[in-house]
C-alpha positions, 0 to 999 in steps of 0.5 A: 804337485802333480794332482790337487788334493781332495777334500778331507773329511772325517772317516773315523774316530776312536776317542779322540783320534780322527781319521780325516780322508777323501772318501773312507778308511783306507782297506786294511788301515786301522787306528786306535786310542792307545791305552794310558793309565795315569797315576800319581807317579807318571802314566803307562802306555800299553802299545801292542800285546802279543795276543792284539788282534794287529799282531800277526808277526814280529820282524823288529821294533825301531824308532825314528826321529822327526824334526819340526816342519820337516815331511819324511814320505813317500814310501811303500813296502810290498810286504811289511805291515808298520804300526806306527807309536808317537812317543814324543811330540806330534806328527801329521801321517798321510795315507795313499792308497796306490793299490790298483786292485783295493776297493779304496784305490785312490782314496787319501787319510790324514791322522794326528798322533803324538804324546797328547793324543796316543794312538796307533795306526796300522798300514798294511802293504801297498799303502804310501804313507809318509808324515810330517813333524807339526809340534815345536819339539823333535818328534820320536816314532816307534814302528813296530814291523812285521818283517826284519829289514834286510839290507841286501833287499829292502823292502822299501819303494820310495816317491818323491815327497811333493812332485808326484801323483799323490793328490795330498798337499802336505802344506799347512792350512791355516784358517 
């Protein structure tokens, strides 16, 4: 690992869900406890609506799976914004701000989301992101993109997932 990891601490917390970061909320990130509606026969789990102040566009909805133990990060997109839903299990998201111009270049964000803490996370362009599955289960993740994948040109910029700058340490910290 190229940089030691700052220290995290508390930034944000919207019922339960908590942003830990190095310093604030990354610029242009935003987290939400997702709306679950409980009743006798089950729970219903309203993600994103059409007239949500996050949604701007619609490219495309997909889901990737994650199995324990196992990081998947780093990457950025130049153009796409992803707004990230844990179906099943539980995930660790790790948030860089590589953007040299923002006003929290250099700042870092970690976020729990899973089935017993629904939430929604928005990362804007620029922004490395990448997570780590921390349950005992697969972990199910549906992103909800603002731009279709194109295949001939993806909007996809990849960095090593532990031998790089990024001062974020993705080991677990028992204590």
């Amino acid at each position: 690992m190229g940089t030691q990891p700052a220290p995290l601490k508390m930034v944000f917390m919207d019922e339960g869900l908590i942003v830990r970061g190095s310093g604030s909320l990354i610029d242009g990130v935003e987290a939400r406890r997702a709306k679950v509606i409980p009743d006798e026969r089950g729970r219903l789990g309203e993600i994103m609506r059409a007239d949500d102040p996050w949604f701007k566009k619609f490219g495309q909805v997909y889901f990737t799976t994650t199995y324990p133990d196992v990081v998947k990060a780093w990457h950025f997109h130049k153009i796409q914004t992803d707004h990230f839903y844990v179906i099943r299990g539980r995930i660790k998201i790790a948030l860089y701000d590589a953007r040299e111009d923002s006003p929290t270049f250099g700042v870092v964000n970690e976020v729990y989301l899973g089935e017993h803490c629904p939430g929604m996370l928005k990362i804007p362009p620029g922004i490395q992101h990448g997570w780590m599955c921390v349950g005992q289960t697969e972990a199910i993740i549906l992103n909800m993109v603002s731009e279709m994948y194109d295949y001939s040109n993806p909007d996809e910029f990849r960095t090593a997932a532990h031998d790089n700058e990024i001062p974020y340490d993705w080991t677990r910290q028992d204590g």
